[in-house]
C-alpha positions in Angstrom: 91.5 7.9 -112.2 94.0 6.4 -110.3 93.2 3.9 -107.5 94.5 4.7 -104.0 92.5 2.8 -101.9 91.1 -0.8 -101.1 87.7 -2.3 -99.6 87.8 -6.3 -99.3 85.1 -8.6 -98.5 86.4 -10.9 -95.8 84.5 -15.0 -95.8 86.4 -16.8 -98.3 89.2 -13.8 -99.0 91.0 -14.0 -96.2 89.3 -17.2 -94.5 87.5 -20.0 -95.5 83.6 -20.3 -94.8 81.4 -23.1 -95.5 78.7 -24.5 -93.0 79.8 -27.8 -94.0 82.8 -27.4 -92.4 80.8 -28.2 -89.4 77.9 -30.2 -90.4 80.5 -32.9 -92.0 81.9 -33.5 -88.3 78.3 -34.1 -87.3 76.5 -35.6 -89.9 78.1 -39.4 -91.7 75.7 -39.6 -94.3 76.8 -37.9 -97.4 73.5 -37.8 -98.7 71.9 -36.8 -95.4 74.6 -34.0 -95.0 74.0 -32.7 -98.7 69.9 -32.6 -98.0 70.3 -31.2 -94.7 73.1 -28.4 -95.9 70.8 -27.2 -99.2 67.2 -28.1 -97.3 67.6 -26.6 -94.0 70.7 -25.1 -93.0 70.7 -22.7 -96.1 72.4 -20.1 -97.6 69.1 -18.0 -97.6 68.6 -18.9 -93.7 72.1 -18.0 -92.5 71.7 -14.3 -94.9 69.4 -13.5 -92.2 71.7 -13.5 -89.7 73.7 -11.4 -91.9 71.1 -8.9 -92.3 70.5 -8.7 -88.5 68.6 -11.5 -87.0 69.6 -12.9 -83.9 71.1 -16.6 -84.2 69.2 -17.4 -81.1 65.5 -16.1 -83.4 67.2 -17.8 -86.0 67.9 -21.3 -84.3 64.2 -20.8 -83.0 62.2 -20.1 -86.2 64.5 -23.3 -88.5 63.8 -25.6 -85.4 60.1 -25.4 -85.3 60.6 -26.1 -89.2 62.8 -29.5 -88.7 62.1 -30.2 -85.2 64.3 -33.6 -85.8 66.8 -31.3 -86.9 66.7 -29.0 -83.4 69.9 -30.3 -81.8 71.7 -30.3 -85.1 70.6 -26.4 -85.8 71.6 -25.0 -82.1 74.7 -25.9 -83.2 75.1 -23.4 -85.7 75.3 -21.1 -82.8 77.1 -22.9 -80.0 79.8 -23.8 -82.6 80.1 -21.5 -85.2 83.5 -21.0 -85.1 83.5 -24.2 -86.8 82.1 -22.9 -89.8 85.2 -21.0 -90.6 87.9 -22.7 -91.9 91.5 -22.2 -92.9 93.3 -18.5 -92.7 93.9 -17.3 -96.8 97.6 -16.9 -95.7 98.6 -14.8 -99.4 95.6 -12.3 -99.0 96.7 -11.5 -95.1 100.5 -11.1 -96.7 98.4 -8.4 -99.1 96.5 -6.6 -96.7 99.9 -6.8 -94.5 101.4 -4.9 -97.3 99.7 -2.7 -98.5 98.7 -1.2 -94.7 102.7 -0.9 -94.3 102.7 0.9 -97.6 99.7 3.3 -96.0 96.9 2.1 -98.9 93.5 3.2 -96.8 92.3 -0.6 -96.7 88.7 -0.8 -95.3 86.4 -4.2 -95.6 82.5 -4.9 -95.8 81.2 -7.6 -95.0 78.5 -10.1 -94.7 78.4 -11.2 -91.1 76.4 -11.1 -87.8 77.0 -8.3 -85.6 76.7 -10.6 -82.5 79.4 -13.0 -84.0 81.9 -10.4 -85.4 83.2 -9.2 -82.2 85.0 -12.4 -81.7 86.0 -12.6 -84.9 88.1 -9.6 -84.8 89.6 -10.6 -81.6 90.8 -13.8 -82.4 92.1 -12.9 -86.1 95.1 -9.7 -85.9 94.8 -9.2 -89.8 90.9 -7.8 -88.8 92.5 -5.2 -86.5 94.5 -3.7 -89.5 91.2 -2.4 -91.2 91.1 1.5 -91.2 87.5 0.7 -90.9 84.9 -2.0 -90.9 81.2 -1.9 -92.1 79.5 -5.2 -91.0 76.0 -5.7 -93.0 74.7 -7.4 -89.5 75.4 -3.9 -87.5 73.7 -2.0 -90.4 70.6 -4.4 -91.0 71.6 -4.3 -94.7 73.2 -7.1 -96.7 76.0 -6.9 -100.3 74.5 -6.7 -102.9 72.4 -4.5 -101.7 73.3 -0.8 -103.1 72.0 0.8 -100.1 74.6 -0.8 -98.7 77.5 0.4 -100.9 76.5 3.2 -100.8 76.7 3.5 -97.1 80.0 2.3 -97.1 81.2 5.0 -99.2 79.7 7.6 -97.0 80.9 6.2 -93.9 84.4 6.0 -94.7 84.9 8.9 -97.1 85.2 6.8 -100.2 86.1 7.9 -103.9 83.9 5.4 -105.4 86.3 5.8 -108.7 89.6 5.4 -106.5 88.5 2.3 -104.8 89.4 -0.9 -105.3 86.5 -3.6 -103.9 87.5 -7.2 -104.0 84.6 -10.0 -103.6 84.4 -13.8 -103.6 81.0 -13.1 -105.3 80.6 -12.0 -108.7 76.9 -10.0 -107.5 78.6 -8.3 -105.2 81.9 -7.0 -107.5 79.0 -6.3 -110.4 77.2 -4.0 -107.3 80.1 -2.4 -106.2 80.6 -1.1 -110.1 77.5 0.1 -110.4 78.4 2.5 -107.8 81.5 3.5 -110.0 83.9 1.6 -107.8 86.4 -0.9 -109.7 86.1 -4.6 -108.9 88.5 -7.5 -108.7 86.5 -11.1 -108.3 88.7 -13.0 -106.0 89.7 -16.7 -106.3 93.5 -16.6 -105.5 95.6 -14.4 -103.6 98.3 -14.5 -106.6 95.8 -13.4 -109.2 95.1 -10.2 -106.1 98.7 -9.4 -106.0 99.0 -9.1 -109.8 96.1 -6.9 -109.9 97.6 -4.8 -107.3 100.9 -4.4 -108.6 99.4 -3.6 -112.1 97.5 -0.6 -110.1 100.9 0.4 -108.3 99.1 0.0 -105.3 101.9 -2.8 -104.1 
């Protein structure tokens, strides 16, 4: 069945996102950074956020953990902009195209619902979405299937026709499941070729 429509992940497809990003401005000690990064400011912490939690519950509940880490961890939430790094310049380029060309394009995403908004605004390639699920919004996190699976009913989706592109191999395994095709993403190049081997570009 031929593909006629794509749903991208955004962090680390079209922008770069890394906590350290922000901890390395604020933290000299490489070891201190690296404990602080996989001890307390954690993957499995911030997925909460994802899924829904406030940052201000969040800063609250990881503070009383490391109270010597308190100033450190309001951060997170003050300047999380600084978390996010460079723009993926060859994936907006794709997205660009293929919208021109009229490909339904559609993202989910990991992300808080209270940080998205601002997100969207200050980055025009968000705006070009024909739709956006954010798991924050939706209390439901990739790779969840619920999740998926929501997607596809919210937008209309023909599991088998779509096209989902992922950072994460979990999530691009998930997606499958469902019947959708999946593309692992590491280069915007690599994107392109897969595209233009689906006609899609």
């Amino acid at each position: 069945m031929m593909v006629d429509t794509v749903l991208f992940d955004i962090g680390n497809v079209f922008v770069r996102w890394d906590p350290r990003y922000l901890y390395e401005k604020l933290i000299e000690d490489k070891e201190e950074l690296d404990f602080f990064l996989k001890n307390v400011v954690t993957l499995e912490w911030h997925t909460h956020h994802d899924r829904g939690r406030t940052f201000a519950d969040g800063v609250a509940i990881l503070s009383e953990q490391f109270p010597q880490y308190a100033d450190l961890i309001e951060l997170y939430d003050t300047r999380w902009t600084e978390t996010i790094g460079d723009i993926i310049g060859g994936t907006v380029d794709v997205l660009n195209e293929l919208a021109d060309r009229g490909v339904p394009v559609y993202a989910l995403t990991n992300f808080s619902a209270e940080k998205w908004p601002d997100f969207e605004r200050d980055n025009a390639f968000a705006r070009r979405f024909h739709g956006v699920l954010v798991s924050g919004a939706e209390k439901l996190v990739k790779p969840d299937p619920a999740i998926f699976a929501l997607t596809v009913e919210r937008f209309g989706l023909t599991p088998e026709k779509t096209l989902f592109i992922d950072d994460r191999d979990e999530n691009v395994v998930a997606a499958k499941a469902l019947g959708m095709q999946g593309h692992q993403f590491t280069d915007p190049l690599l994107l392109r070729r897969e595209l233009e081997a689906l006609s899609l570009l």
